[in-house]
C-alpha positions as CSV (number, residue, x, y, z in Angstrom):
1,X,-10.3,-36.2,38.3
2,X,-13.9,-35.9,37.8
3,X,-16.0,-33.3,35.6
4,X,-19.0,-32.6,33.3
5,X,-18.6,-30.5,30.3
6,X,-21.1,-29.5,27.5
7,X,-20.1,-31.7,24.1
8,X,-20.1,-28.6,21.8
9,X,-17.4,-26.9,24.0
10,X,-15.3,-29.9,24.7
11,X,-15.4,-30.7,20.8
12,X,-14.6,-27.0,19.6
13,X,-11.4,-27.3,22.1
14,X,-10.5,-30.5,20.8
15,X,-10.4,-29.5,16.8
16,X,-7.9,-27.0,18.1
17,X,-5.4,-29.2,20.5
18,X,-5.8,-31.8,17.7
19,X,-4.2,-29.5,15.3
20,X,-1.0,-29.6,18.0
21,X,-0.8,-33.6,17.5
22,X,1.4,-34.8,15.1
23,X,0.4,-37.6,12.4
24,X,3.9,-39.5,12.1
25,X,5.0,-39.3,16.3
26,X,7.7,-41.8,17.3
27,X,7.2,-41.0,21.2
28,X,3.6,-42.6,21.8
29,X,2.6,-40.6,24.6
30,X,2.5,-37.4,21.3
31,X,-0.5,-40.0,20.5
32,X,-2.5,-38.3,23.7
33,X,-4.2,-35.5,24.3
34,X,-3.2,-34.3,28.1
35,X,-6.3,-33.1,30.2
36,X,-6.5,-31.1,33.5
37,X,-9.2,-30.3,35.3
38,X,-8.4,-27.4,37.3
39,X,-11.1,-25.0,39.5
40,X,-13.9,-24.1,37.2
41,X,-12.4,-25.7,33.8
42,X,-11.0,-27.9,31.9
43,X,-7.5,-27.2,30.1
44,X,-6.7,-29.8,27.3
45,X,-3.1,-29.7,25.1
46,X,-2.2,-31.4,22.2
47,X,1.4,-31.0,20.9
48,X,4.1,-33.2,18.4
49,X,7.3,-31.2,20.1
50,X,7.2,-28.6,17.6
51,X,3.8,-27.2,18.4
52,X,2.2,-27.0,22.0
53,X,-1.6,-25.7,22.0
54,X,-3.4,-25.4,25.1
55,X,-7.4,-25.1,25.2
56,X,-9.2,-23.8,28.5
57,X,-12.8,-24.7,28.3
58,X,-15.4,-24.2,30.8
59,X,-16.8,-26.8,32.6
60,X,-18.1,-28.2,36.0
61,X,-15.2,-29.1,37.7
62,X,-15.6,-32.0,40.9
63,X,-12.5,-33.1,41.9
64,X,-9.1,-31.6,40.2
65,X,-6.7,-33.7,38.4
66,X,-4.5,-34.7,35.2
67,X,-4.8,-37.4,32.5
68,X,-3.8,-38.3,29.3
69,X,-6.1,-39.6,27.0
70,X,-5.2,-40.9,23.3
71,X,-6.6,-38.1,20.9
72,X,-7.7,-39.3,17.9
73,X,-10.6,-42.0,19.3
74,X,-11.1,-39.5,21.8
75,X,-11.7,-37.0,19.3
76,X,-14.0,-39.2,16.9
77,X,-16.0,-39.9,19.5
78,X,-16.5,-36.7,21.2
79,X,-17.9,-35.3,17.7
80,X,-20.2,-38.5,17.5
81,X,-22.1,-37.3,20.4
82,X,-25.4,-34.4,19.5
83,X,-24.0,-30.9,20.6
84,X,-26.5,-30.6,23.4
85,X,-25.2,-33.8,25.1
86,X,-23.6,-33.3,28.6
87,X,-20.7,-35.4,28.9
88,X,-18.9,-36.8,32.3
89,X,-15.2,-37.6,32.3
90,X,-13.6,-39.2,35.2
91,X,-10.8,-41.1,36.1
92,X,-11.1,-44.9,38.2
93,X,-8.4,-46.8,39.1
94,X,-6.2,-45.6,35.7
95,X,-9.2,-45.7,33.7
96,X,-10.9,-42.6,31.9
97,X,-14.9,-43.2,31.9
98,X,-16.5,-41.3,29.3
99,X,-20.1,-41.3,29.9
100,X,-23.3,-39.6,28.6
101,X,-27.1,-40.6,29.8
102,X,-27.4,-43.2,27.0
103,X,-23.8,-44.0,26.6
104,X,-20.6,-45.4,28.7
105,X,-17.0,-45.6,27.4
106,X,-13.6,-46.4,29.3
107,X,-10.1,-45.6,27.7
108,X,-6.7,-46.5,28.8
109,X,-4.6,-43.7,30.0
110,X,-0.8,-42.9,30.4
111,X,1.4,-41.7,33.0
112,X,0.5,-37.6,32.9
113,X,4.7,-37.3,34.3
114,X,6.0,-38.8,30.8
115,X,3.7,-35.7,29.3
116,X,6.4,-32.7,27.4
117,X,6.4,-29.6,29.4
118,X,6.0,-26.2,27.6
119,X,9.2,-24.8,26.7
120,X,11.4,-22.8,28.6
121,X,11.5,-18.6,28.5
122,X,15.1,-17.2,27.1
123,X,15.7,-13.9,28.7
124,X,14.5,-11.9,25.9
125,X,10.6,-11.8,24.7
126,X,9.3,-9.5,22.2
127,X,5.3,-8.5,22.9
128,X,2.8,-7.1,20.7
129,X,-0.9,-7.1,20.8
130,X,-3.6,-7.1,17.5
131,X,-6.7,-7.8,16.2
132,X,-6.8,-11.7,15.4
133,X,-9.0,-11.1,11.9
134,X,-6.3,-8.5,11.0
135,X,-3.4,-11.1,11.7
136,X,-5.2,-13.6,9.9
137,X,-5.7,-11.4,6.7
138,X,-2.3,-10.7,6.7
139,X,-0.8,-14.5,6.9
140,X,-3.8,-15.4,4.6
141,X,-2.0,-13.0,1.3
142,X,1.7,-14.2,2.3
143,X,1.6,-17.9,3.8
144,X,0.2,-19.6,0.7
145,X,4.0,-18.2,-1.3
146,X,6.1,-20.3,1.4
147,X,7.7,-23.2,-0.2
148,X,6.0,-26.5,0.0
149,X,7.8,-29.1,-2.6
150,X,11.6,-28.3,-1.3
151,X,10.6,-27.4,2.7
152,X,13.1,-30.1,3.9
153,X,16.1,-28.9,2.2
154,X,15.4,-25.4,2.9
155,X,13.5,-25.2,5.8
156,X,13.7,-21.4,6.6
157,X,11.4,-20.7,3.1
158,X,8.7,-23.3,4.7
159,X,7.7,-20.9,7.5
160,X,6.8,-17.0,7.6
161,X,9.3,-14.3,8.2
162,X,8.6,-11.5,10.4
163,X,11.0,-8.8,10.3
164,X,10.5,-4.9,11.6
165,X,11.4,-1.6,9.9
166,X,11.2,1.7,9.9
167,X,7.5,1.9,9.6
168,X,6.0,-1.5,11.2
169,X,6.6,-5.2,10.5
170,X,6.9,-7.0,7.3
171,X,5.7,-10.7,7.1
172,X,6.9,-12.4,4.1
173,X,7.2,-15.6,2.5
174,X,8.5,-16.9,-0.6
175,X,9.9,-19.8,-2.5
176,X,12.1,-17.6,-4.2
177,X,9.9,-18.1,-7.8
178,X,7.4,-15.8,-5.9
179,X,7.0,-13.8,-3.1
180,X,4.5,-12.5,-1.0
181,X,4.9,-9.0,1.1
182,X,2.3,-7.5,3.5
183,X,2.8,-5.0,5.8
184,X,1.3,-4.5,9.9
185,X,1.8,-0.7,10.2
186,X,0.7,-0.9,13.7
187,X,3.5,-2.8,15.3
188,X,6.3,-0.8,16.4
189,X,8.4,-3.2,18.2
190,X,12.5,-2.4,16.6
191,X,13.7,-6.0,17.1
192,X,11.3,-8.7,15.6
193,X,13.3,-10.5,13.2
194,X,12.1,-14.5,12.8
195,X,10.6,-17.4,11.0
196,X,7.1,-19.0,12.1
197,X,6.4,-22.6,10.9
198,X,2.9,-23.0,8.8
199,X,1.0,-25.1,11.1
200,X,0.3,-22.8,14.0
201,X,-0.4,-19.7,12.1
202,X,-3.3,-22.3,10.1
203,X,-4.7,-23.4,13.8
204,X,-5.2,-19.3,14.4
205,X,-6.9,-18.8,11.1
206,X,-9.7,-21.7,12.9
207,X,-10.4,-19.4,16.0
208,X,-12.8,-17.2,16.6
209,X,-12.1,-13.9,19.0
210,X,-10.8,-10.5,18.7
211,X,-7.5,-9.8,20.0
212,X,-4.0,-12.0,19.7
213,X,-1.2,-11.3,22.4
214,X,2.0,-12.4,20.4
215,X,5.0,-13.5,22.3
216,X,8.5,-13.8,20.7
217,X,10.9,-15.8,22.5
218,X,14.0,-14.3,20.4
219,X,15.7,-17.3,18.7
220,X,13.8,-19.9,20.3
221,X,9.7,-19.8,19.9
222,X,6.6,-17.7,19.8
223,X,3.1,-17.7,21.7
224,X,-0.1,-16.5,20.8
225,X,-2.5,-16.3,23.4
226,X,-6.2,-15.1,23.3
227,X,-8.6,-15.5,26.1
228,X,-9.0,-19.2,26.6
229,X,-6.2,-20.7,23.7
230,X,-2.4,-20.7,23.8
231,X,-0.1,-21.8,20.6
232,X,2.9,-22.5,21.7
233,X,5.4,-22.8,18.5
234,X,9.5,-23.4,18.2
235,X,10.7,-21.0,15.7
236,X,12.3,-22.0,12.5
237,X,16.2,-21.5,13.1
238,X,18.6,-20.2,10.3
239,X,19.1,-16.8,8.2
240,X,16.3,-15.6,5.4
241,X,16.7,-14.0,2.2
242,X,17.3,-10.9,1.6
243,X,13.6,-10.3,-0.2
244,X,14.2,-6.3,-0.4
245,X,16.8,-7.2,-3.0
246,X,14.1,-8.2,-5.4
247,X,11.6,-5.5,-4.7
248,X,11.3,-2.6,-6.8
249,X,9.3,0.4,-7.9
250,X,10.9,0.8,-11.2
251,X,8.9,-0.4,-14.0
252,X,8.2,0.5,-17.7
253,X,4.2,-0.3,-18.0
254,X,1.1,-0.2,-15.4
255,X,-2.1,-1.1,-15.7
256,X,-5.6,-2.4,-13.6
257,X,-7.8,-5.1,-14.0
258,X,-10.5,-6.1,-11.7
259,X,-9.9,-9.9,-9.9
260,X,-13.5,-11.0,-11.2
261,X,-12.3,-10.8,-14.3
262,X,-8.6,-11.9,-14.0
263,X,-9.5,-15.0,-12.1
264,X,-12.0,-16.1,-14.0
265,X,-9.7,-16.0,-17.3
266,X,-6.9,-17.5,-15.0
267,X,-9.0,-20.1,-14.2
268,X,-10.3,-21.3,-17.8
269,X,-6.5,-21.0,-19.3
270,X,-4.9,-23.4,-16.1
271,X,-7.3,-26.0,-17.9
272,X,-4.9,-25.9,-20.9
273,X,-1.6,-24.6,-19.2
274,X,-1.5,-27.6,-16.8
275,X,-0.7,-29.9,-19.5
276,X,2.2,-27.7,-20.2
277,X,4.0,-26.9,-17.6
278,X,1.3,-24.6,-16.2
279,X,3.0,-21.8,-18.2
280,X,0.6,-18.8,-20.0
281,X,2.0,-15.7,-21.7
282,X,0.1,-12.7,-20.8
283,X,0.7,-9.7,-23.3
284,X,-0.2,-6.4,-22.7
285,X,-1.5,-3.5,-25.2
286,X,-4.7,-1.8,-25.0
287,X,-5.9,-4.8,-23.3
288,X,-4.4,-8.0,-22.1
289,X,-4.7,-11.0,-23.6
290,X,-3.9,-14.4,-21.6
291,X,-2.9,-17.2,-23.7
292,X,-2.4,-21.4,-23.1
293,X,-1.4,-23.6,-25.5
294,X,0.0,-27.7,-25.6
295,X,-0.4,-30.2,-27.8
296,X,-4.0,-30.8,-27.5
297,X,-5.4,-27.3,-27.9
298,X,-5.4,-23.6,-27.3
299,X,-6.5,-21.2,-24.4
300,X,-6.8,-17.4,-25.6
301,X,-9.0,-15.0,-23.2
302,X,-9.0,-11.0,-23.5
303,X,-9.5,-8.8,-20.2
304,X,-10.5,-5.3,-20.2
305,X,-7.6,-3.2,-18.3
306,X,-7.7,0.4,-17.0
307,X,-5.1,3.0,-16.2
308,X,-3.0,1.8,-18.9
309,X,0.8,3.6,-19.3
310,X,3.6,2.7,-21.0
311,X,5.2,0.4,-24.0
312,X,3.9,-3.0,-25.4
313,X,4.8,-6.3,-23.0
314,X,5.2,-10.0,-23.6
315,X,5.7,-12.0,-20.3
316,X,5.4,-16.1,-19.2
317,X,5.2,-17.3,-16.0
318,X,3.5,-20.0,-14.0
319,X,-0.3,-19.6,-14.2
320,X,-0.7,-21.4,-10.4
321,X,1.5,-18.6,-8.8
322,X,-0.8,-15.7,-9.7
323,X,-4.2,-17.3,-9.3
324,X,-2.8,-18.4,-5.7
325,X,-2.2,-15.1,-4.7
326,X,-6.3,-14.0,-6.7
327,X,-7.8,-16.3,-4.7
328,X,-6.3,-14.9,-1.2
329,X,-6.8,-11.7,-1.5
330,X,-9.8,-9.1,-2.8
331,X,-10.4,-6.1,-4.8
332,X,-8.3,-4.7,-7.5
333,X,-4.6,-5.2,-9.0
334,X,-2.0,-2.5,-9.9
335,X,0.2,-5.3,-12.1
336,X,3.6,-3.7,-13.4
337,X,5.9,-4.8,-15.2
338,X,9.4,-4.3,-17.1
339,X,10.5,-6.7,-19.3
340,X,10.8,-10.5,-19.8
341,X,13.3,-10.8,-17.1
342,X,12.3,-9.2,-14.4
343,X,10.0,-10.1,-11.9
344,X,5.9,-8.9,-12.1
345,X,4.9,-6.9,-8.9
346,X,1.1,-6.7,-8.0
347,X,-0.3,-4.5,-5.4
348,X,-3.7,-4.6,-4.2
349,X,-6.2,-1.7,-4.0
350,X,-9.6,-2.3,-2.1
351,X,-12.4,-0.5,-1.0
352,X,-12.5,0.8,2.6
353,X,-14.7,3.1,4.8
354,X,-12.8,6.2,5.6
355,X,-12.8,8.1,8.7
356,X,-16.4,10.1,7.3
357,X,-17.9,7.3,6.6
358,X,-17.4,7.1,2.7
359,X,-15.8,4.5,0.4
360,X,-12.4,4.8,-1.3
361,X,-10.4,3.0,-3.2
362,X,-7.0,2.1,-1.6
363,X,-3.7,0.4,-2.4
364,X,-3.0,-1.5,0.5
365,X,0.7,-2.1,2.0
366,X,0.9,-5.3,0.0
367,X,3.2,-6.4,-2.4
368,X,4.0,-9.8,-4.5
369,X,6.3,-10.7,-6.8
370,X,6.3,-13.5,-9.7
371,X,9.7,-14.7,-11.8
372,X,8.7,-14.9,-15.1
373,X,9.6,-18.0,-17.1
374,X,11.7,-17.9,-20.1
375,X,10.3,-19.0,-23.7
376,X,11.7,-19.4,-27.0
């Protein structure tokens, strides 16, 4: 194997197959990067078992061939190198030379056979194609309510579900204190009904291009593939919740507030409330009024609402759930709610460009969902 490849290339391909390769492997050859230099380019794959990705870079292929290289000194010193370096890898007698004009470098390899192969196809493979900023959006409101602290007891809440209805494809993901509902009205597919881990869907939110082929290998793993990467994943096996259960559009009052000015006052009261708990009491009546208090001090911030209808409400729940779900999304919030007990629903209205050109306001098909806490 012998090629020359342009450093900014080979290290933009390497951040992604890196995000493939585990931290905690107990089969060594996981601590490799596999590399094949095929006609006109250079493919390199990182995976732990759980995650394959596959990086096809251009370069200036010699002689064809496969090697496995181990990723993380490979990695640091790719970067080290000046973007406009042009950088010769080759393999002599079991040895990988690394060399650029100034510098020369030789790394052990591994035999490319002990390498994982992709995973097999199951007979049936659900396809849909979309825009990969649109797909990112979307995980980017719903991924961050998965649940992180208890993932290893229930694993199915770690990942995000994907399930079609009558009128596209919900992705969801909660940790049943808060849940996070978006909606891709442009898939049409009948029979999409599984649970992606976190870690591939945060490689795609590093990669720039326009469309995503998605792949879903029903009860075994999905693919997405773009023009020169491929993200191999196993799915998360086992039943989800039933989150239409908890969604509603019953509620007693209504109102709108601007995210400038909600996250600003979120921010300043989570100074207090994380001393207690992380626990404020927002209160609702021709404004609303978000309040924080421990044993040091008190947090009490008004916000200008709009749209205002129906009764007085009182309301606690974990500050950190709602400025998680401010800081991923944009525009305005539609917050309603019913009573102490019942979970707060937020939907999202933005501006967007219309068909003529001009700017409305719209409530997009998003949805999320915070328990509120009970206080004396």
């Amino acid at each position: 194997m012998k090629f020359q490849i342009k450093q900014n290339e080979l290290n933009k391909g390497i951040k992604l197959a890196k995000q493939g390769v585990g931290t905690n492997n107990t089969m060594p050859v996981l601590n490799f990067f596999k590399m094949e230099a095929k006609e006109d380019s250079v493919v390199i794959t990182g995976t732990d078992l759980e995650t394959r990705i596959e990086v096809d870079m251009d370069a200036d292929v010699e002689t064809k061939g496969t090697v496995l290289i181990e990723s993380k000194t490979f990695a640091q010193l790719i970067n080290s190198f000046s973007k406009n370096d042009l950088i010769n890898i080759y393999e002599d007698n079991n040895i990988i030379k690394v060399e650029t004009n100034e510098s020369s470098f030789e790394f052990n390899t591994f035999d490319p056979e002990e390498y994982p192969e992709k995973y097999s196809e199951p007979l049936k493979i659900t396809e849909f194609k979309t825009k990969l900023d649109k797909l990112n959006s979307i995980i980017s409101k719903t991924l961050f309510a998965r649940a992180v602290k208890d993932a290893d007891s229930r694993p199915v809440l770690a990942g995000l579900h994907l399930e079609s209805t009558d009128d596209g494809l919900d992705v969801v993901a909660t940790n049943t204190y808060r849940l996070a509902l978006a909606k891709m009205d442009n898939i049409n597919e009948d029979d999409i009904n599984c649970i992606i881990p976190s870690e591939p869907l945060k490689t795609l939110n590093k990669m720039k291009t326009e469309e995503v082929t998605v792949k879903i290998h029903k009860n075994s793993y999905i693919e997405f593939i773009t023009e020169n990467v491929l993200i191999n994943s196993r799915l998360i096996d086992g039943d989800y919740v039933k989150y239409n259960a908890v969604i509603t559009d019953s509620y007693k009052t209504q109102f709108i507030v601007s995210k400038e000015d909600l996250k600003a006052s979120l921010k300043r009261a989570s100074i207090i409330a994380k001393q207690e708990n992380n626990v404020i009491t927002l209160t609702v009546d021709e404004n609303m009024t978000i309040k924080a208090d421990n044993d040091s001090g008190t947090a009490e911030e008004q916000i200008d609402i709009n749209e205002l209808e129906g009764p007085i409400q009182k309301i606690a729940f974990d500050v950190g759930y709602l400025l998680d779900m401010v800081k991923n999304t944009k525009g305005k919030y539609k917050i309603q709610l019913t009573d102490k007990v019942n979970p707060i629903v937020i939907k999202n209205i933005v501006r967007e460009e219309n068909e003529e050109g001009e700017y409305e306001e719209v409530e997009k098909d998003y949805t999320y969902l915070i328990m509120p806490i009970r206080t004396n």
